[in-house]
LUMDREN-971161 format. One record per atom (N, C-alpha, C): residue in one letter; atom name; x, y, z. Coordinates in steps of 0.1 Angstrom, whole numbers, plus 5000, padded with zeros to 4 digits. Layout:
<pts>
> aa,at,X,Y,Z
> a,CA,X,Y,Z $
...
</pts>
This chain:
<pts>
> aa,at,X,Y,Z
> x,N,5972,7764,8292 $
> x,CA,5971,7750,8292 $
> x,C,5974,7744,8306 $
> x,N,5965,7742,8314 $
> x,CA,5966,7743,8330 $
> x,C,5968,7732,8328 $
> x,N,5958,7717,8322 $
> x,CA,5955,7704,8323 $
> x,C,5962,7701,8310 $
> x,N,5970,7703,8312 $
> x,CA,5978,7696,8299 $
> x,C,5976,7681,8300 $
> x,N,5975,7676,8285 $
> x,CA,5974,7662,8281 $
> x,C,5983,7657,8277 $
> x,N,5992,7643,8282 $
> x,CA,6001,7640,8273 $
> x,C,5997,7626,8269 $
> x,N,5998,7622,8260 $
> x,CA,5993,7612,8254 $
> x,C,5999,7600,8257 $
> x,N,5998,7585,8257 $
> x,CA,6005,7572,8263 $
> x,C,6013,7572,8252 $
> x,N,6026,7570,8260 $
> x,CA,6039,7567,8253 $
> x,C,6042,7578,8242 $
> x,N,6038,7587,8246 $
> x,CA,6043,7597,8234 $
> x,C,6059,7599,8234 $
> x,N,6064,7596,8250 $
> x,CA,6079,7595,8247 $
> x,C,6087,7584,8239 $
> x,N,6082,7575,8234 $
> x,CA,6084,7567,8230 $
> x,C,6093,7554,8238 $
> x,N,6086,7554,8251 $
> x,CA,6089,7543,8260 $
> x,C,6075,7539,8265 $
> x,N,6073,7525,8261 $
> x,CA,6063,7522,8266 $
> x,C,6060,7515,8275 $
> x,N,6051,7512,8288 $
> x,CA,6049,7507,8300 $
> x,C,6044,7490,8294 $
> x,N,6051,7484,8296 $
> x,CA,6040,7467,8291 $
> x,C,6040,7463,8303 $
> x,N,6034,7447,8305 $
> x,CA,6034,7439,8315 $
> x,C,6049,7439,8321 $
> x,N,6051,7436,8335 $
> x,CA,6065,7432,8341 $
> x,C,6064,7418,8334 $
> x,N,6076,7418,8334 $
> x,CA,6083,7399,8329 $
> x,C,6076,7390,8340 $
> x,N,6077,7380,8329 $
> x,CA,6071,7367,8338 $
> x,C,6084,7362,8347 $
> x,N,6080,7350,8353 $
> x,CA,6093,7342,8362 $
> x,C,6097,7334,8350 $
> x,N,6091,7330,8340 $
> x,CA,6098,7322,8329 $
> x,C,6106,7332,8321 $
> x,N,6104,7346,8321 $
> x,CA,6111,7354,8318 $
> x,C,6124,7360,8324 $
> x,N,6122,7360,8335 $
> x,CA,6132,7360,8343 $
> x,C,6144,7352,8340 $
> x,N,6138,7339,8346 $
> x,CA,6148,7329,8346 $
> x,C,6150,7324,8328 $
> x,N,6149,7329,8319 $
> x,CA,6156,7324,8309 $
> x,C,6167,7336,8309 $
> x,N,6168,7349,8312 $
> x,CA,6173,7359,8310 $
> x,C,6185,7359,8321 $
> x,N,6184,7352,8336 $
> x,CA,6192,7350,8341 $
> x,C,6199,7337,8337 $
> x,N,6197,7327,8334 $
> x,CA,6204,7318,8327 $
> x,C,6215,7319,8312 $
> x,N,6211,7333,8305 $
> x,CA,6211,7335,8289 $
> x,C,6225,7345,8300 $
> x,N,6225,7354,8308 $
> x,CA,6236,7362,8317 $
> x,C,6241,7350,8323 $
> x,N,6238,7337,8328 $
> x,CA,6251,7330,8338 $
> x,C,6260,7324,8326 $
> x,N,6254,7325,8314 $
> x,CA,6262,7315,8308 $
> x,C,6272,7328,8302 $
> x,N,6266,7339,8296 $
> x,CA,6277,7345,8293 $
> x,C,6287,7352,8304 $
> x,N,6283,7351,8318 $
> x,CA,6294,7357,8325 $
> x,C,6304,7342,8325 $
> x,N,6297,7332,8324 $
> x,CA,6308,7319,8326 $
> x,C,6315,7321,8312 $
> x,N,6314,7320,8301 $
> x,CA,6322,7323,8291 $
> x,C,6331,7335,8294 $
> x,N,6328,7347,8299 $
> x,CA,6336,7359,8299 $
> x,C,6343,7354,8314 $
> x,N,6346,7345,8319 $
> x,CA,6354,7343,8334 $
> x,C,6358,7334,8330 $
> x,N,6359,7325,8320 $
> x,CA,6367,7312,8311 $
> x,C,6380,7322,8305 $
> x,N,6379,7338,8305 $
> x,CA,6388,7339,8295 $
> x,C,6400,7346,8305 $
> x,N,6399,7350,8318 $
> x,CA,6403,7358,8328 $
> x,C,6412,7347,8330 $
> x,N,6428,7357,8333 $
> x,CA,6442,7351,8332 $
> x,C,6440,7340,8352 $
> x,N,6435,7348,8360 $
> x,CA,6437,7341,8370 $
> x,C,6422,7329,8375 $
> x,N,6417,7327,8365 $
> x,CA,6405,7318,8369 $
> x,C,6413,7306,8361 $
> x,N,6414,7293,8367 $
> x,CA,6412,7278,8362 $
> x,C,6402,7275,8347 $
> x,N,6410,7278,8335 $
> x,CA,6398,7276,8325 $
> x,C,6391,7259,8322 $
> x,N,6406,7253,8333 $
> x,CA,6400,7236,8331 $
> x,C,6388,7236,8341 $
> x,N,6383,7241,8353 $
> x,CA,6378,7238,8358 $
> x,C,6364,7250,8359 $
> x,N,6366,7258,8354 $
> x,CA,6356,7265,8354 $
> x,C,6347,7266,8338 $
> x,N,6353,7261,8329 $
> x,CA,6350,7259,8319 $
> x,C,6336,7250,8310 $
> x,N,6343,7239,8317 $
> x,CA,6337,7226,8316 $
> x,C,6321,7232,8324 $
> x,N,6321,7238,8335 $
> x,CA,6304,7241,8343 $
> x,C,6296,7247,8329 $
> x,N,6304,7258,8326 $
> x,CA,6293,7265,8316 $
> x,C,6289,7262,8303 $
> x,N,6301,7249,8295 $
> x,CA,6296,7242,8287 $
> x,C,6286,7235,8286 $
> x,N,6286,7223,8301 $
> x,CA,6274,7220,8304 $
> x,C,6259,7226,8309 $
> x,N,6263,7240,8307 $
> x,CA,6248,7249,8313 $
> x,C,6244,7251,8295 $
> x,N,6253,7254,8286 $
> x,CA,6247,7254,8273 $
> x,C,6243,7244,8268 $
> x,N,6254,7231,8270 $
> x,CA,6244,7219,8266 $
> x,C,6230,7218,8268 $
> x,N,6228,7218,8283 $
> x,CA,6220,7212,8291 $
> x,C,6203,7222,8287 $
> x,N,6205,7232,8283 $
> x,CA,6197,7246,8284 $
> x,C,6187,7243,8275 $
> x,N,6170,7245,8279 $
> x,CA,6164,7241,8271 $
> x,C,6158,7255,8271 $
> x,N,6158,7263,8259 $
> x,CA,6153,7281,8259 $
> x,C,6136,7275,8257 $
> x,N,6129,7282,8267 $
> x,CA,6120,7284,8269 $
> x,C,6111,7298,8257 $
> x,N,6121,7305,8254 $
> x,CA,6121,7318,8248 $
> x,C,6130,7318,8238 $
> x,N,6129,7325,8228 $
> x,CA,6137,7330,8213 $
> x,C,6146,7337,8219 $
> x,N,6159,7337,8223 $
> x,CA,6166,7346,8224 $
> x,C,6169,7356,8207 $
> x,N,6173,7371,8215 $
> x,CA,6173,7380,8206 $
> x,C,6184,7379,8200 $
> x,N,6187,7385,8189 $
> x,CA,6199,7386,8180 $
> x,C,6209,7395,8187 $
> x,N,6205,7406,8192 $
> x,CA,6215,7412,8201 $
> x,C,6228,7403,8209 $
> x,N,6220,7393,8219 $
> x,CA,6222,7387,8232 $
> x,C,6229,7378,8223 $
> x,N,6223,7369,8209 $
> x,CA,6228,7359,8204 $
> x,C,6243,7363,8203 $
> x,N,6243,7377,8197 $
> x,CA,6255,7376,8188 $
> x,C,6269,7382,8201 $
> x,N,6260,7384,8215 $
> x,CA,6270,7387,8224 $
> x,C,6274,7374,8228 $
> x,N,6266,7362,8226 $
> x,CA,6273,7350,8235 $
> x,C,6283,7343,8224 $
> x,N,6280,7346,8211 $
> x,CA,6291,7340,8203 $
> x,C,6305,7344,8202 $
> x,N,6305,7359,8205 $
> x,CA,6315,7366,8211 $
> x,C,6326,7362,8220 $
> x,N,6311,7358,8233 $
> x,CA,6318,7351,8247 $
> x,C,6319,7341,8247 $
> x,N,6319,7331,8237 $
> x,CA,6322,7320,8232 $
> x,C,6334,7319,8226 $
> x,N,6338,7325,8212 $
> x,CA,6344,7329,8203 $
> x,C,6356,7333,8217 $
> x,N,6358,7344,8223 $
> x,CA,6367,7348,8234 $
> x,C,6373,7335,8242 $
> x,N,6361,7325,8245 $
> x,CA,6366,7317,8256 $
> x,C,6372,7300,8247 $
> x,N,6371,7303,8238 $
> x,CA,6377,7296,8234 $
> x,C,6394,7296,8225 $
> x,N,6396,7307,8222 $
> x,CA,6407,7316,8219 $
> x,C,6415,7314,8233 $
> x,N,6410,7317,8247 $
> x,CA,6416,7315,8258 $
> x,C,6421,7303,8260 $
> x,N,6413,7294,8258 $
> x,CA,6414,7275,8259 $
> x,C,6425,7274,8251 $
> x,N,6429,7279,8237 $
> x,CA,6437,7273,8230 $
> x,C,6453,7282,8234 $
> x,N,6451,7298,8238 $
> x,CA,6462,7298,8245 $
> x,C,6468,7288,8258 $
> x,N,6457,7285,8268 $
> x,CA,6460,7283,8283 $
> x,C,6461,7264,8283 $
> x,N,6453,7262,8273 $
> x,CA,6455,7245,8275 $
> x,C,6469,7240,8278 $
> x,N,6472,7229,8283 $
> x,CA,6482,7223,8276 $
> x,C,6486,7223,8261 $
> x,N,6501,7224,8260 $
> x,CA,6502,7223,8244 $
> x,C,6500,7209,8236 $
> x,N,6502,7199,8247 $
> x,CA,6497,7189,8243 $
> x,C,6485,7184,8236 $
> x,N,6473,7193,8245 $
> x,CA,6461,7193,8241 $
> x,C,6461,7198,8225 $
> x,N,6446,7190,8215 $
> x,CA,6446,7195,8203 $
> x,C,6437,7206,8202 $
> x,N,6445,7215,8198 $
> x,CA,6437,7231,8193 $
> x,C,6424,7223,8186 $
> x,N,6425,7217,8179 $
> x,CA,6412,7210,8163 $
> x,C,6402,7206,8175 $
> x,N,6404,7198,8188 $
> x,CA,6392,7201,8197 $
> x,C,6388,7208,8201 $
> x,N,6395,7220,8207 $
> x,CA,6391,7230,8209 $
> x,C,6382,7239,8203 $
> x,N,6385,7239,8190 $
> x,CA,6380,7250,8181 $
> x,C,6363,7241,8177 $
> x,N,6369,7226,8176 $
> x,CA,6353,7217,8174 $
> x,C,6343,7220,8180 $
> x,N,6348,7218,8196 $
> x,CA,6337,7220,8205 $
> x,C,6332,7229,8211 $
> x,N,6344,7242,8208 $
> x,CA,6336,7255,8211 $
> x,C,6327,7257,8201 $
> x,N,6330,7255,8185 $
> x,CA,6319,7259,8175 $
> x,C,6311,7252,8178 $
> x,N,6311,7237,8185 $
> x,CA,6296,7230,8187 $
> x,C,6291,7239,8199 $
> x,N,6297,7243,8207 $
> x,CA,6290,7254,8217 $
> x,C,6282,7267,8210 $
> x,N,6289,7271,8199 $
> x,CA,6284,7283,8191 $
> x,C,6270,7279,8181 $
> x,N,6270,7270,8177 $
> x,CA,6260,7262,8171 $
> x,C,6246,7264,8179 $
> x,N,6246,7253,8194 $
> x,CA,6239,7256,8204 $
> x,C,6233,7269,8206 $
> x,N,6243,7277,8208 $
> x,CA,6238,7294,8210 $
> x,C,6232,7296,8202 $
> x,N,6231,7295,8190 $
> x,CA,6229,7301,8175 $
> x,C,6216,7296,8175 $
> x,N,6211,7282,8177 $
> x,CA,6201,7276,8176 $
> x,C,6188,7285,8185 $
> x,N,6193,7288,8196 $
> x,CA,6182,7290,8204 $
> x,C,6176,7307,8197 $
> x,N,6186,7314,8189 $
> x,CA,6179,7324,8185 $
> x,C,6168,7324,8170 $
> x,N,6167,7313,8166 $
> x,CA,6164,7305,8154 $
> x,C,6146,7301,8159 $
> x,N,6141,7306,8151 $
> x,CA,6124,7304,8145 $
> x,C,6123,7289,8146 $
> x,N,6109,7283,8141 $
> x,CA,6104,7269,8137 $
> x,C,6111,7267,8122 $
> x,N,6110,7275,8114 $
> x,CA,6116,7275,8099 $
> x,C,6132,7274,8099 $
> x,N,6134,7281,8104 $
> x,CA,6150,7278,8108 $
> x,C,6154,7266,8112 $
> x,N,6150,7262,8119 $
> x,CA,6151,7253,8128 $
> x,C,6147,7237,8119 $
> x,N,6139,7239,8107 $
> x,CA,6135,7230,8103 $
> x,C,6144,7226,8092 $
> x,N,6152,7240,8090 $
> x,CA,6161,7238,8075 $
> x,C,6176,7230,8078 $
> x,N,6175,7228,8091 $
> x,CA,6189,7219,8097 $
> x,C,6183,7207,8096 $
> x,N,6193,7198,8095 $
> x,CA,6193,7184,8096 $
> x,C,6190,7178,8110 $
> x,N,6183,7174,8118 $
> x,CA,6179,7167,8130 $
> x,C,6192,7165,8139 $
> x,N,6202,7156,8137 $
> x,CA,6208,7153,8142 $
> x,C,6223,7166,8148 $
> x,N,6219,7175,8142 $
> x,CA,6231,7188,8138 $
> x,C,6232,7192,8156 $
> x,N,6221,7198,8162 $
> x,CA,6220,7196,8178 $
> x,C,6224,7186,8189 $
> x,N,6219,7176,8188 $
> x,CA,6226,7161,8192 $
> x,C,6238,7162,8185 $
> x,N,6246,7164,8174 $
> x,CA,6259,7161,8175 $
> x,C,6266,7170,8183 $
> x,N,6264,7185,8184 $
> x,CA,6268,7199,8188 $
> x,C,6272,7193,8203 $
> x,N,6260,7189,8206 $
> x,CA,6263,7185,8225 $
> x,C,6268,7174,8226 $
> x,N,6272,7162,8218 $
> x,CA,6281,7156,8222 $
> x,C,6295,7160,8218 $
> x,N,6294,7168,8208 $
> x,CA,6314,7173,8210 $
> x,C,6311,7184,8221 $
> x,N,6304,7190,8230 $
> x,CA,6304,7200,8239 $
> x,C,6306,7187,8253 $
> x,N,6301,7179,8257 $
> x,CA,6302,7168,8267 $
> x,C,6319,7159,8260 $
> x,N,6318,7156,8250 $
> x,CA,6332,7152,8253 $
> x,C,6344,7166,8255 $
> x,N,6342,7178,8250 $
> x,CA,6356,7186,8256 $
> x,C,6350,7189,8273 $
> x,N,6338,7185,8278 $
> x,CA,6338,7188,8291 $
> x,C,6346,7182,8301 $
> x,N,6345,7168,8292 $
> x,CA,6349,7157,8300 $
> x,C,6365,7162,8305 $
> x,N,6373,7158,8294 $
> x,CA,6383,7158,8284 $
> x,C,6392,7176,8298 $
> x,N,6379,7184,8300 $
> x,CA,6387,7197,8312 $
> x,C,6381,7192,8318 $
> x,N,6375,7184,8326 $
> x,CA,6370,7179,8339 $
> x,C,6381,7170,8344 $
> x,N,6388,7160,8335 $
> x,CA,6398,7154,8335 $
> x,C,6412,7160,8339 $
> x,N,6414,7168,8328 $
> x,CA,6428,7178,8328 $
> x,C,6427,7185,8347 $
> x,N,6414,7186,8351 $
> x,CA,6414,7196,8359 $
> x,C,6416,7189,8376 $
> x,N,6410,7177,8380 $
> x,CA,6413,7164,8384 $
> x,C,6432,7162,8380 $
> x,N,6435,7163,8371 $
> x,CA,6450,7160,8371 $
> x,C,6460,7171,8376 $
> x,N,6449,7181,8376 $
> x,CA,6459,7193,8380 $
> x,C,6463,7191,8398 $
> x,N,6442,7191,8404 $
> x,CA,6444,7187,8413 $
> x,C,6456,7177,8423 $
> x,N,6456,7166,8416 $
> x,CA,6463,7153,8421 $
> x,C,6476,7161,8419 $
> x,N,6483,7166,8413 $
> x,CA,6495,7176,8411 $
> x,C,6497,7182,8425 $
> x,N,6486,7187,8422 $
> x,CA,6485,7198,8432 $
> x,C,6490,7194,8449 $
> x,N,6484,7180,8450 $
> x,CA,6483,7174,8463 $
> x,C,6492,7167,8467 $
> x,N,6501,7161,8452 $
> x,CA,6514,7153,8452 $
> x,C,6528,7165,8455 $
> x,N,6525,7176,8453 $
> x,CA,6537,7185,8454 $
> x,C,6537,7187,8468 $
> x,N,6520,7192,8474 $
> x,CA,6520,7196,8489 $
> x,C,6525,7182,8496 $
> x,N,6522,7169,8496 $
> x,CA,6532,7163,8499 $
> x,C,6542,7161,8503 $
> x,N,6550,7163,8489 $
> x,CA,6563,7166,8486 $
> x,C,6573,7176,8494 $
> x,N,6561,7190,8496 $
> x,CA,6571,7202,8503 $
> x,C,6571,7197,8520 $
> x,N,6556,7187,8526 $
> x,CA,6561,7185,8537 $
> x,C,6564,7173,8541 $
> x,N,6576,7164,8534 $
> x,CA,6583,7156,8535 $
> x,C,6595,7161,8535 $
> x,N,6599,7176,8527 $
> x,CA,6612,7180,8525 $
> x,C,6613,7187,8536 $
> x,N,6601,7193,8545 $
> x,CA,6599,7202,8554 $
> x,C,6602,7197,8566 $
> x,N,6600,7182,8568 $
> x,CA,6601,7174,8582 $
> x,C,6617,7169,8578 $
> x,N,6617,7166,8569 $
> x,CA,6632,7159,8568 $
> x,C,6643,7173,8573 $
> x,N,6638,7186,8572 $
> x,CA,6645,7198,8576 $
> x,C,6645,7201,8588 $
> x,N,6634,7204,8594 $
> x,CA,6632,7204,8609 $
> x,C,6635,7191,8615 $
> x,N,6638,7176,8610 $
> x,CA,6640,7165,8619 $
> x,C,6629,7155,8618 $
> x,N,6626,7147,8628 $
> x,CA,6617,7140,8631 $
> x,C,6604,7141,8641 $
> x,N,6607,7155,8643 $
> x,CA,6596,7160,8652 $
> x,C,6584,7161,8645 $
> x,N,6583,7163,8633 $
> x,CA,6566,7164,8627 $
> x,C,6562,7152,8628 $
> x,N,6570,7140,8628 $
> x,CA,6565,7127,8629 $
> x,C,6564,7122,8642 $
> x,N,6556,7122,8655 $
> x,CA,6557,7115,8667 $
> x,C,6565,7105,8668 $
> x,N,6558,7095,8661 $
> x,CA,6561,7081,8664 $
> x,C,6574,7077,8664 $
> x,N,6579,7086,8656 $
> x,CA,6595,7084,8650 $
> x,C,6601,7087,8658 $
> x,N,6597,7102,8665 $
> x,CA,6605,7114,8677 $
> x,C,6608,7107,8685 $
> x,N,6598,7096,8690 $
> x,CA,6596,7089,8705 $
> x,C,6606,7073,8705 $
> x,N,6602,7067,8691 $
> x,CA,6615,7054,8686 $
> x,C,6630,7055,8688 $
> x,N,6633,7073,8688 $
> x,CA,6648,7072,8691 $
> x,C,6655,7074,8701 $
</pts>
């Protein structure tokens, strides 16, 4: 058998077209959102401030393509995860019952884009439009909290160099140095 024949795809991998660029970019989009969910749940990342971005990338996402069931059921995961994170890390002030709202309206969203014309027809119209406005008001709501942290943030640094100059004197303040 010098000229052996092997037949196409007898291994059972088959060669198709390369992906499109609309292929591409739905598949890197369908990956930013789940690494943003999986970095919402990580102890040293800000989940007010990093949170709120990838909510709004699910909102905002218009799937070009059926996402698979596989990918679906990974992002509800990294959904499901990052919202479990939110309800430990929030303030306790904050209400868990939002949390849990608007992440399921985030899971809704996901769920949608792996959904047919039929599927899609057996929902009520408005079920999508409500989803993303409980997803835009908890964006708000940690875009807010995260702004408050900030202002904290900048009121303490303040704080330590006012207690810092009142220790060393009046030297950090010229104007002062030079009045006495």
């Amino acid at each position: 058998m010098p000229n052996e024949f092997i037949p196409f795809a007898t291994d059972g991998h088959e060669e198709g077209d390369p992906p499109t660029q609309g292929e591409i970019a739905f598949d890197g989009q369908v990956d930013s959102i789940g690494f943003g969910l999986w970095k919402s749940t990580l102890l040293h990342v800000n989940i007010a401030f990093e949170l709120p971005l990838t909510l709004e990338s699910i909102r905002k996402f218009k799937p070009v393509y059926q996402l698979d069931a596989k990918r679906r059921d990974q992002l509800v995961l990294d959904a499901a995860d990052a919202m479990a994170s939110a309800a430990r890390r929030l303030p306790p002030n904050y209400s868990r019952g939002q949390i849990v709202t608007s992440m399921s309206a985030a899971i809704t969203v996901i769920r949608s884009w792996a959904e047919d014309d039929v599927e899609k027809a057996a929902h009520h119209p408005h079920r999508l439009t409500d989803a993303k406005v409980w997803i835009k008001l908890f964006e708000r709501d940690l875009r807010n909290l995260s702004d408050f942290q900030w202002l904290q943030q900048r009121k303490a640094q303040r704080r330590e160099e006012i207690v810092a100059s009142m220790l060393i004197g009046s030297s950090m303040v010229p104007a002062l140095a030079g009045a006495a």
